[in-house]
C-alpha positions in Angstrom: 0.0 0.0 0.0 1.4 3.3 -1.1 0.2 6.8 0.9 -1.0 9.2 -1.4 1.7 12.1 -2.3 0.5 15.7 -1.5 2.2 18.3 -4.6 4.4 20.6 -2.9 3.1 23.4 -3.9 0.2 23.5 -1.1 -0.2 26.4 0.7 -2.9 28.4 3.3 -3.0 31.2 5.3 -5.3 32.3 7.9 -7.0 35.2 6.2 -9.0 36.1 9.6 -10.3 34.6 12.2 -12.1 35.3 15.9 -12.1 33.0 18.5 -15.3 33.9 21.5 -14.8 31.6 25.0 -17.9 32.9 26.1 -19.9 31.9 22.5 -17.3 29.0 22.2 -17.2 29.3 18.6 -14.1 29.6 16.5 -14.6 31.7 12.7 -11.5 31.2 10.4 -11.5 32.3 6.8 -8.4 31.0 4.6 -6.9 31.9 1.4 -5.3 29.3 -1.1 -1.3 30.7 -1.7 -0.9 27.6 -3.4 -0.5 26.4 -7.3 -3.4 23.6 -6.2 -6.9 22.8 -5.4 -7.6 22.5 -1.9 -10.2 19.4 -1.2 -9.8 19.1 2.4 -8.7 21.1 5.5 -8.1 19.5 9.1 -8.7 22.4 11.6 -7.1 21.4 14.8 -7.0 23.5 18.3 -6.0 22.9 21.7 -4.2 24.5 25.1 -1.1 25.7 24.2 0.8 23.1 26.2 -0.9 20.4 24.9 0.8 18.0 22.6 -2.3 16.5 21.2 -4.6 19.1 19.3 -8.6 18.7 18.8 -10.0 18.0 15.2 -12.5 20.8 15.5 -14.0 20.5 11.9 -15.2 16.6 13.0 -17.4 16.1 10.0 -20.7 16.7 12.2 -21.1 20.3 11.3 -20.6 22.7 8.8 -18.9 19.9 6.2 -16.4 18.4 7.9 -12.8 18.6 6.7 -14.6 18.3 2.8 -14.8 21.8 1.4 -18.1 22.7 0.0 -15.9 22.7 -3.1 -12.2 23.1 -3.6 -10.6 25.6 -3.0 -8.5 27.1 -6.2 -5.3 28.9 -6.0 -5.8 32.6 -5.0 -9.5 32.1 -3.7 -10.5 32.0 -0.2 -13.1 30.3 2.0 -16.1 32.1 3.6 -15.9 32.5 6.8 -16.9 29.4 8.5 -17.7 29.3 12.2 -17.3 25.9 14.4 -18.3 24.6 17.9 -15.4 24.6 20.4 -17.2 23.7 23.4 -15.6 20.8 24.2 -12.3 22.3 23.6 -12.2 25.5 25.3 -12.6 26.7 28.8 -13.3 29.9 30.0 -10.0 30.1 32.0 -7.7 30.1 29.6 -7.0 32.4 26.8 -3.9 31.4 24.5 -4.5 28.0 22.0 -2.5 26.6 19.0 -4.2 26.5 16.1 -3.1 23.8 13.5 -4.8 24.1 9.3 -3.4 21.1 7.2 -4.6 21.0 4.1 -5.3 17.8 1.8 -6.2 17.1 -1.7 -7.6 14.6 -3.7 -5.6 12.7 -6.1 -6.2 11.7 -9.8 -7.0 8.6 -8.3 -9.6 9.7 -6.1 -7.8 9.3 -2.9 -7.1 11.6 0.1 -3.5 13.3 0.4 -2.7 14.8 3.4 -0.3 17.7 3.2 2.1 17.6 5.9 4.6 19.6 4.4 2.0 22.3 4.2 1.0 22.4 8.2 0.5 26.0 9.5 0.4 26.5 13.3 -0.1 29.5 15.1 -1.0 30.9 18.3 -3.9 32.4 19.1 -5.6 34.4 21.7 -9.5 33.8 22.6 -11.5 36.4 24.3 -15.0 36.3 26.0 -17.2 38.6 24.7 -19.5 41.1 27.3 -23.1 40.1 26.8 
C-alpha cells in the first residue's frame, strides 16, 4: 500500500479569524497561496501546552474537513464558524491552532499535506453580553 503524495506546492494562510470563549465558537476564513486545489482542511486547536490538538471540523457540522468545493489557487473560504465547546474553557485564553490541508488525487484518494502544516497561536476572548 502506497500513501498518497500531496504536490508541494500547497499552501494556506489564515485570512481572519475570531475565536469567543464565552460563545465557544471559532470563525476562520483562509486563502489558497498555493499552485493547487484544496479538497480538504483538518482544523485542529487545543491548550497551548498540549501536545495533542482537537479535530474541531469533525465532519458533524458545517462539512467536515470536505470543502463545500475546492478551494482554487488565489481564492478563499467564507468565513466558516465551528463549535469549540468541548475544547475551550473559560479560564484560559492562548491556544495553537493547527490548518493542514489535503487534496484529492487523480485517483480519487485523500492526500494529506504535511509539508503544508501551519500553526499559530492564538488568543480567545469572551465577549461582554
Amino acid at each position: 500500500f502506497q500513501t498518497p503524495e500531496c504536490p508541494k506546492d500547497i499552501s494556506l494562510i489564515v485570512r481572519e479569524f475570531s475565536c469567543d470563549l464565552t460563545k465557544k465558537k471559532l470563525t476562520l476564513t483562509l486563502v489558497n497561496k498555493g499552485l493547487f486545489n484544496v479538497t480538504d482542511v483538518y482544523i485542529r486547536l487545543g491548550k497551548e501546552n498540549r501536545e495533542v490538538l482537537s479535530l474541531v471540523n469533525d465532519g458533524k457540522v458545517n462539512g467536515g474537513v470536505r470543502l463545500a468545493s475546492p478551494l482554487a489557487p488565489g481564492a478563499k473560504t467564507l468565513p466558516r464558524t465551528y463549535d469549540i465547546s468541548s475544547i475551550v474553557s473559560s479560564d484560559v485564553s492562548n491556544y495553537i491552532l493547527e490548518i493542514e490541508p489535503a487534496v484529492l488525487n487523480k485517483k480519487g484518494e485523500l492526500a494529506l499535506c504535511d509539508n503544508a502544516v501551519i500553526t499559530q497561536k492564538i488568543t480567545c476572548t469572551s465577549t461582554i453580553p
